[in-house]
C-alpha positions in Angstrom: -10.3 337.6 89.0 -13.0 340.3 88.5 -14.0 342.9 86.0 -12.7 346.7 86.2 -15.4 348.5 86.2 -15.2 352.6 86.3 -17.1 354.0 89.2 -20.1 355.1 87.1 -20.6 351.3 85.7 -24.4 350.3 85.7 -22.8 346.7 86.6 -21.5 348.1 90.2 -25.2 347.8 90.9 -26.1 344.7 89.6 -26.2 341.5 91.5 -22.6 339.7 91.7 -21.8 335.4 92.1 -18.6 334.1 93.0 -17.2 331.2 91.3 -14.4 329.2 93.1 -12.4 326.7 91.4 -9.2 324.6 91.6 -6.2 326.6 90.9 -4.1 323.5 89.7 -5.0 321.8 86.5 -4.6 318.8 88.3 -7.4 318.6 90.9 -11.0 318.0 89.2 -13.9 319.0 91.1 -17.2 320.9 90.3 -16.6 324.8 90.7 -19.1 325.9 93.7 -21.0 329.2 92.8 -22.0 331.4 95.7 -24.3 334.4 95.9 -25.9 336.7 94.7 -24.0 339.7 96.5 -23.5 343.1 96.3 -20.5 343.4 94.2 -18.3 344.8 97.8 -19.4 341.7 99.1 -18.2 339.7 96.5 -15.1 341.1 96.3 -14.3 340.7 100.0 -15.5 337.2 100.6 -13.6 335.9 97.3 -10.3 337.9 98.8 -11.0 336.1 102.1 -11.6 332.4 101.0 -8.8 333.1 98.0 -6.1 334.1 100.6 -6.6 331.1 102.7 -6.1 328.6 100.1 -5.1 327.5 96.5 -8.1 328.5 95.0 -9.3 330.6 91.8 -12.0 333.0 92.5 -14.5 334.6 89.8 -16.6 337.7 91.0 -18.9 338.8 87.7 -22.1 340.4 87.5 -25.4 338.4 87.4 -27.2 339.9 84.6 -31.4 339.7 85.4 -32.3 339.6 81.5 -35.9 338.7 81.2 -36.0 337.9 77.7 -34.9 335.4 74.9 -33.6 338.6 73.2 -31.5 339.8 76.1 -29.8 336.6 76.6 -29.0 336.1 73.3 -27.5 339.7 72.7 -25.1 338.8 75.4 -24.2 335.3 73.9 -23.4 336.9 70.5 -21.4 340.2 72.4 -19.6 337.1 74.2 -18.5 335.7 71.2 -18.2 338.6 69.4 -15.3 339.7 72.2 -14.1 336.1 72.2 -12.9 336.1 68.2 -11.5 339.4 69.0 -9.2 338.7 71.6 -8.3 335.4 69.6 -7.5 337.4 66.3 -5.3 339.9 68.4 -4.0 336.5 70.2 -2.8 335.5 67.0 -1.6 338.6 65.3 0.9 338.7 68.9 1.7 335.1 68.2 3.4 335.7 65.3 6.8 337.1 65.2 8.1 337.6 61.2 12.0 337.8 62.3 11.4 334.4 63.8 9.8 332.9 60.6 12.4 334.5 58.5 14.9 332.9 61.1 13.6 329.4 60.2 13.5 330.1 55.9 16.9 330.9 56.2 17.8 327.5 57.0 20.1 327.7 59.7 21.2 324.4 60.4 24.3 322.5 59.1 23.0 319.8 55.9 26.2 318.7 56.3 25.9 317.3 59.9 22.1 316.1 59.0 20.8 318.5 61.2 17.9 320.5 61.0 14.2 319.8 60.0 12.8 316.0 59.6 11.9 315.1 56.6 9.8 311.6 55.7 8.1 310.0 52.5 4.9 309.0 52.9 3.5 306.4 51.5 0.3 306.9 49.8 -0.4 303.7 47.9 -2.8 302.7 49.6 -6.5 303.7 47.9 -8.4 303.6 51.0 -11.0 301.1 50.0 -10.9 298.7 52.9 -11.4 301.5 54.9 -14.5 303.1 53.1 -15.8 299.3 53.0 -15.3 299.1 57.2 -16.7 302.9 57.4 -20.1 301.9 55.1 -20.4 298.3 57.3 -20.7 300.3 60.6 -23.0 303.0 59.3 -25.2 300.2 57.9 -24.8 298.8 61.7 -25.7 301.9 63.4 -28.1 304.1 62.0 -28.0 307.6 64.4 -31.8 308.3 63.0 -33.0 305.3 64.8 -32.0 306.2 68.1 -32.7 310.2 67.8 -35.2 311.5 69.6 -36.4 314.9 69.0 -37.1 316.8 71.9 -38.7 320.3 72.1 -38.0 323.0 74.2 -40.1 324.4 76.3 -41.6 327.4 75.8 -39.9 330.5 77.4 -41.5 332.2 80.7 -42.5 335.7 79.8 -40.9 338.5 81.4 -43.3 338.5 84.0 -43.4 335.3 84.9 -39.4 335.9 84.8 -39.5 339.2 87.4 -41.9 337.0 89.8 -39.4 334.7 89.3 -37.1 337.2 91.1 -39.4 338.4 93.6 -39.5 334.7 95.1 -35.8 334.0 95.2 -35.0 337.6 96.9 -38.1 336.2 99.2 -36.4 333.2 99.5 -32.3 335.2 100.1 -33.9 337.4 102.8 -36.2 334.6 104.5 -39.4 336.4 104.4 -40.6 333.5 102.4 -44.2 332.2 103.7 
């Protein structure tokens, strides 16, 4: 799986990781992320391992922001396309001939068939419950056992881009 980029993308150009994965639900292991590559690079060496076994591949861009800013731009254009794709999701899901399908009650009352129906019993005030909830809270107190923790202060842009300059020192092995 990749992105379709048009030929004049300024992501083409960017550095590109592959992300392999199980392909069945079933197996549970830690993805393995591999690169950075040139996104041709990518592309081929995901095809390659892909085609020999059951895997799932991601190719994507690495994007080198260098600021708070920057990252945080791309988190909210993340979610942003996220609640998008969910609202069209849901507008798909939802098919009005079926619905009007299931008001029309189309099963035989006659035969019992056709939706369950139960009573419920709601007698039941809910004290002991709010006495066992209040007991356990007195028990444990969460503020007790918090410990605030601050984060550390952000590297500056510079310090970021030196960053980079060491770990391309450190992918080409001209590293001193």
């Amino acid at each position: 799986m990749t992105l379709e980029l048009p030929a004049d993308s300024p992501a083409i150009d960017l550095p590109w990781i592959i992300t392999f994965g199980p392909l069945d639900e079933d197996e549970e292991w830690e993805p393995v992320v591999c690169g950075p590559y040139e996104r041709p690079h990518a592309l081929a060496l995901a095809e390659s391992v892909v085609a020999d076994e059951e895997l799932m591949a991601v190719v994507e861009p690495l994007q080198p922001h260098v600021t708070i800013d920057q990252i945080r731009g791309d988190i909210a254009a993340a979610r942003l396309a996220a609640e998008a794709q969910a609202e069209e999701d849901d507008d798909e899901e939802f098919d009005e001939d079926e619905y009007e399908e299931f008001e029309e009650d189309e099963y035989d009352q006659e035969e019992g068939e056709g939706p369950v129906r139960a009573a419920v019993d709601d007698s039941d005030d809910g004290d002991e419950d709010e006495d066992e909830l209040e007991e356990y809270e007195d028990e444990y107190d969460e503020d007790e056992d918090e410990i605030a923790v601050e984060p550390s202060p952000p590297p500056t842009p510079e310090e970021v881009r030196a960053g980079f300059a060491r770990i391309a020192a450190k992918l080409t092995g001209s590293a001193g």
